[in-house]
N, C-alpha and C positions, 0 to 999 in steps of 0.2 A: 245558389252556391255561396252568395255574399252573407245570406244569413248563418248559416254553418260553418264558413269559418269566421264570423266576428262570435258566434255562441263559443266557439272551442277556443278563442282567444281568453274570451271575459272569463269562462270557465278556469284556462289553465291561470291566468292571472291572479283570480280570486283565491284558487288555491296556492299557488307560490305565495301571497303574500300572507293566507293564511297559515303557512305552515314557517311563514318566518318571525310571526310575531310569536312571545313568550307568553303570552295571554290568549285565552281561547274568546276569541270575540262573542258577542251577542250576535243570534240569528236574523235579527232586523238591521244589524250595521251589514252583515253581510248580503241582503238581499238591497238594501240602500246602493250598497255599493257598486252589487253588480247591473244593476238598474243606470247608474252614472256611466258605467262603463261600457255600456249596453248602448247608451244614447249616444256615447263621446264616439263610439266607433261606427254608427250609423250612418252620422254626421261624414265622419271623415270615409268611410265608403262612397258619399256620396244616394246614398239613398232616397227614392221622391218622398215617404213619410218618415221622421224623423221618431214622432212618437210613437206610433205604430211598430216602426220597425226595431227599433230600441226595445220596447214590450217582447217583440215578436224571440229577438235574438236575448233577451233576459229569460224567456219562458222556453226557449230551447235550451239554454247554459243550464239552466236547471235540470232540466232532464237528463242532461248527459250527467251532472250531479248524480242524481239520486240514482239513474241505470249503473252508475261505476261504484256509487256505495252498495246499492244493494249485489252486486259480481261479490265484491269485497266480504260483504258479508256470509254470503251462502257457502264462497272458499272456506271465508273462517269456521263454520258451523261441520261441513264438509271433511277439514283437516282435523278439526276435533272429536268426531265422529269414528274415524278413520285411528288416530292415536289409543279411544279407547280398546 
């Protein structure tokens, strides 16, 4: 459970602050990042492998990443499909 929520942390984190900056980051600043973010909240969960479990909960945030991009996408293809 500690891993799924410090993933949906690092996940909604990385997006709020992606969606606050005026420049669209590079793809390796943002996997740097959520990696940092990954580790810092393992840490403070108290978790027994620190690197592992930072991996562990970086390689979950991701997935919910790309499962809520691709929702996103199929709506959009869906809705456009639907207009014509």
């Amino acid at each position: 459970m500690d891993y799924i929520l410090g993933a949906l942390a690092v996940y909604k984190i990385t997006h709020v602050l992606d969606t606050l900056t005026p420049k669209e980051a590079m793809p390796w600043v943002k996997v740097v990042f959520s990696l940092l973010l990954s580790f810092i909240f393992s840490f403070m969960l108290g978790l027994p492998n620190i690197f592992i479990a930072g991996c562990a909960i970086a390689t979950l945030a991701g997935t919910v990443h790309a499962f809520l991009r691709l929702l996103i996408l199929v709506g959009d293809m869906t809705q456009r499909k639907v207009l014509r």
